[in-house]
C-alpha positions in Angstrom: 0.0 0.0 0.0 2.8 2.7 1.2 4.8 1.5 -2.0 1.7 2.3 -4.4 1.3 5.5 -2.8 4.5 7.0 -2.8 5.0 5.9 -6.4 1.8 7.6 -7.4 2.5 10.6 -5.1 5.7 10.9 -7.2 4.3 10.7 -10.7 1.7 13.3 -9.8 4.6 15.7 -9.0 6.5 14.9 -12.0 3.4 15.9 -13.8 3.7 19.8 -12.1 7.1 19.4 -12.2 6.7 19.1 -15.8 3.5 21.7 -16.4 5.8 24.2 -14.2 8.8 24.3 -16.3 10.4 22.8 -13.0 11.9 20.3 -15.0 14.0 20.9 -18.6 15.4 19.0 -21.0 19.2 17.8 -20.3 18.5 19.2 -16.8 20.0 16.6 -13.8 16.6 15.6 -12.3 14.3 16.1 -15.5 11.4 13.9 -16.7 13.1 12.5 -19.3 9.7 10.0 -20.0 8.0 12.8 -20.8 10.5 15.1 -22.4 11.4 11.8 -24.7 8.1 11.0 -26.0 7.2 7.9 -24.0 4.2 9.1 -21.9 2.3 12.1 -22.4 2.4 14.8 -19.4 -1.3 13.8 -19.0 -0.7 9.9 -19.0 1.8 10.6 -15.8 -0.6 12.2 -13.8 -4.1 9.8 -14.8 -1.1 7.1 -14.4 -0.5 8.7 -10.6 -3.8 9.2 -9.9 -4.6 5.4 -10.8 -2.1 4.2 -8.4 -3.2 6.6 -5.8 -6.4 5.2 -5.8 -4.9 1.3 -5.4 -3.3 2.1 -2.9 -6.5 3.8 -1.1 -8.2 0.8 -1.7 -5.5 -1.5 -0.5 -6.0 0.8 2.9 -9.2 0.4 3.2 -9.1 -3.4 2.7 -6.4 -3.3 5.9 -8.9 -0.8 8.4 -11.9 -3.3 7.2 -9.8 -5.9 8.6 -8.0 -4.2 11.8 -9.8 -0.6 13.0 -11.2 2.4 11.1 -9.8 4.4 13.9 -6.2 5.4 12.3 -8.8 6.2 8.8 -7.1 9.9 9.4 -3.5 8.5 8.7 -4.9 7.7 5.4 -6.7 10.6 4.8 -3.3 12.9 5.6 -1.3 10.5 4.0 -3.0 11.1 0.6 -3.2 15.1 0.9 0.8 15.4 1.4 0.8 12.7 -1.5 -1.5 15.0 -4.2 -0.3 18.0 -2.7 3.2 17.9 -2.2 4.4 20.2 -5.3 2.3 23.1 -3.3 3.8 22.1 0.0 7.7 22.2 -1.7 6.7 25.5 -3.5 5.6 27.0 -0.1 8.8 25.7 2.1 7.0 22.4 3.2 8.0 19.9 1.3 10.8 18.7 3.5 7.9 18.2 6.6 5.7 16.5 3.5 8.2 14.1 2.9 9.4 13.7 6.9 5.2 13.0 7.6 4.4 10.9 4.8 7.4 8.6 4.4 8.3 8.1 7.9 6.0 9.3 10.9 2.5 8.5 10.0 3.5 4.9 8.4 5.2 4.0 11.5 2.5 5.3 13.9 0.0 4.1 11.5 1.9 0.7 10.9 2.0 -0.1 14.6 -1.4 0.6 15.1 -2.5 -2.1 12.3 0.1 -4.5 14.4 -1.1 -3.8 17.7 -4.5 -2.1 17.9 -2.6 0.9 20.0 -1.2 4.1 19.1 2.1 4.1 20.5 3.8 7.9 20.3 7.3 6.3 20.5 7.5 5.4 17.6 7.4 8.6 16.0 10.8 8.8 17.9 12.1 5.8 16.8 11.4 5.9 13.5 13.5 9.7 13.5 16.5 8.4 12.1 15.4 6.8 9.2 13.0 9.8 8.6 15.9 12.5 8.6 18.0 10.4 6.4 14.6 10.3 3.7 14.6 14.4 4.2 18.3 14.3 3.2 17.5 12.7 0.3 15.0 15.6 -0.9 17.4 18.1 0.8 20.1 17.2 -1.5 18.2 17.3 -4.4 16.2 20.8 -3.4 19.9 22.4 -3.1 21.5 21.2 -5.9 18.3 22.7 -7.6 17.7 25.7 -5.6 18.4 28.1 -8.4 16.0 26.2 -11.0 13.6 25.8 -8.6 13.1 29.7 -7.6 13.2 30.4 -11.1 9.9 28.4 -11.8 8.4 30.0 -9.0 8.9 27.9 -6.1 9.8 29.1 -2.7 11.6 25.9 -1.4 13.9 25.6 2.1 16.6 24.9 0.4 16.1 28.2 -1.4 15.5 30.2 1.2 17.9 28.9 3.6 20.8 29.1 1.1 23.6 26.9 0.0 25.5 27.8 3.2 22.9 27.0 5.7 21.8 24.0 3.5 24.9 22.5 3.9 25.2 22.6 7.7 21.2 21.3 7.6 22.4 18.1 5.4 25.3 17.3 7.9 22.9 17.2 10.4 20.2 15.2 8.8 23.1 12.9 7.8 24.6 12.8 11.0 21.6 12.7 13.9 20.7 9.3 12.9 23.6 7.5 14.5 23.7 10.0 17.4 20.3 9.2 17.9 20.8 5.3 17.6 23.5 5.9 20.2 21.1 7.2 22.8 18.1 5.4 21.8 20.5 2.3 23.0 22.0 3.8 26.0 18.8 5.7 27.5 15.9 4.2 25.6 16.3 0.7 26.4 16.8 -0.1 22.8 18.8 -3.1 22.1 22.2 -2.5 21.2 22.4 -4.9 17.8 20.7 -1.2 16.3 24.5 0.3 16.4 25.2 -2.0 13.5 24.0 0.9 11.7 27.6 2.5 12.4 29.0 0.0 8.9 26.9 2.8 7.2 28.9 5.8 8.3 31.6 5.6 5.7 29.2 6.0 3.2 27.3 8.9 5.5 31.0 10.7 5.7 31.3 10.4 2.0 28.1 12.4 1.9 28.6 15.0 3.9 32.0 15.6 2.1 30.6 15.9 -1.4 28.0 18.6 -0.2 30.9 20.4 2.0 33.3 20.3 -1.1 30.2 22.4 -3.2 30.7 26.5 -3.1 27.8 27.9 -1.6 26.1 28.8 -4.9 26.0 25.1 -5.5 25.3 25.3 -9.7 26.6 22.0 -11.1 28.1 21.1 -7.8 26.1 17.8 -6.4 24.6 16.3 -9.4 24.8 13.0 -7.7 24.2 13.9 -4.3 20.1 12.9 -4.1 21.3 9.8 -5.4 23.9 8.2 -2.6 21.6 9.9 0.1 19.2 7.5 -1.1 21.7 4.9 -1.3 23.0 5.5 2.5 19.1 5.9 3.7 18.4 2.2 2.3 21.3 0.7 3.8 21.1 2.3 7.2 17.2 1.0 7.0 18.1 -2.1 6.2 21.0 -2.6 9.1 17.9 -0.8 11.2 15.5 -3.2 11.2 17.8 -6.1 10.9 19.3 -4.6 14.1 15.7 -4.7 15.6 15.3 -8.0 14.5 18.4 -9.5 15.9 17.7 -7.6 19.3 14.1 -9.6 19.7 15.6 -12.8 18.7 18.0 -12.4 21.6 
């Protein structure tokens, strides 16, 4: 369900992406399906739309079986989903993507598992969610420029490329601080620090965006790319950690 809607969420922003002049030709994050003749701009977002509504169904196959009490997850989920190129024109899109990719699937998730909202888990699920922001952070600076010039009003824009940097480090960084005192004060099981085979590939990061000049044209092209690389690993080595944990 969360993979339909994230992958529908995405094509409907590729859509006003594309209707916004947000993405060109030859540019590093364009929609090169559209701009090559494959889909039609309109086919994207039908396409989006279609998917959307899959995974609404596929939700409300999971509350007829569990509760209709977390219905408003849903409901929230699929506003940040349709709406998110207004939320990253309007400085947003960074809490869009923190909400919808990690907080409400984990609160919601845990509800479907144990009939309880549990607010910890919004805690716990943190690291993982900064490193997803960090993926969208990278890309929003290496695009700040293009971006303000179709009109949008991102944070990465308004921030600067300056600021944005020190913001990345941290989003890159937290997680394993986090992990740290989730372990030593959260009664977290120690097997999560197994997260810590990831931090070469975190430090490789955070010097890529560091080595940029502040005006950051042509500077990251990659960057989006191994933040998403480092987010799936660290995931991975998260929940295996977890895993390990209960099984000991």
């Amino acid at each position: 369900m969360l993979v339909l809607m994230h992958a529908g969420g995405n094509m409907v922003s590729d859509y006003f992406d594309y209707k916004h002049k947000v993405d060109l030709p030859g540019g590093p994050n364009g929609v090169t399906w559209i701009f090559n003749g494959k889909f039609k701009a309109k086919t994207i977002l039908y396409y989006g739309i279609i998917v959307e509504i899959l995974g609404a169904c596929l939700g409300i196959v999971i509350l007829l079986n569990t509760s209709w009490n977390p219905i408003w997850i849903g409901i929230i989920g699929m506003l940040f989903a349709f709406c998110y190129f207004w939320f990253k024109g309007h400085w947003l899109g960074d809490f869009d993507i923190l909400c919808s990719f990690a907080l409400l699937p984990a609160i919601g998730t845990m509800y479907v598992a144990t009939g309880q909202y549990h607010p910890e888990t919004l805690l716990f699920i943190l690291p993982l969610g900064l490193l997803t922001v960090s993926i969208l952070h990278a890309n929003n600076t290496r695009d700040l420029h293009s971006d303000h010039n179709a009109g949008l009003e991102t944070l990465s824009y308004s921030m600067g490329g300056r600021i944005g940097k020190r913001v990345y480090l941290f989003e890159t960084i937290a997680p394993y601080i986090l992990t740290l005192i989730y372990c030593a004060f959260c009664h977290q099981p120690w097997t999560l620090m197994i997260v810590i085979l990831t931090l070469p590939i975190a430090i490789r990061n955070e010097k890529t965006m560091l080595a940029a000049d502040d005006n950051m044209v042509g500077q990251i092209p990659t960057l989006d790319k191994n933040s998403a690389q480092l987010q799936m690993l660290f995931g991975l080595l998260y929940a295996i950690g977890y895993f390990i944990g209960a099984a000991l």
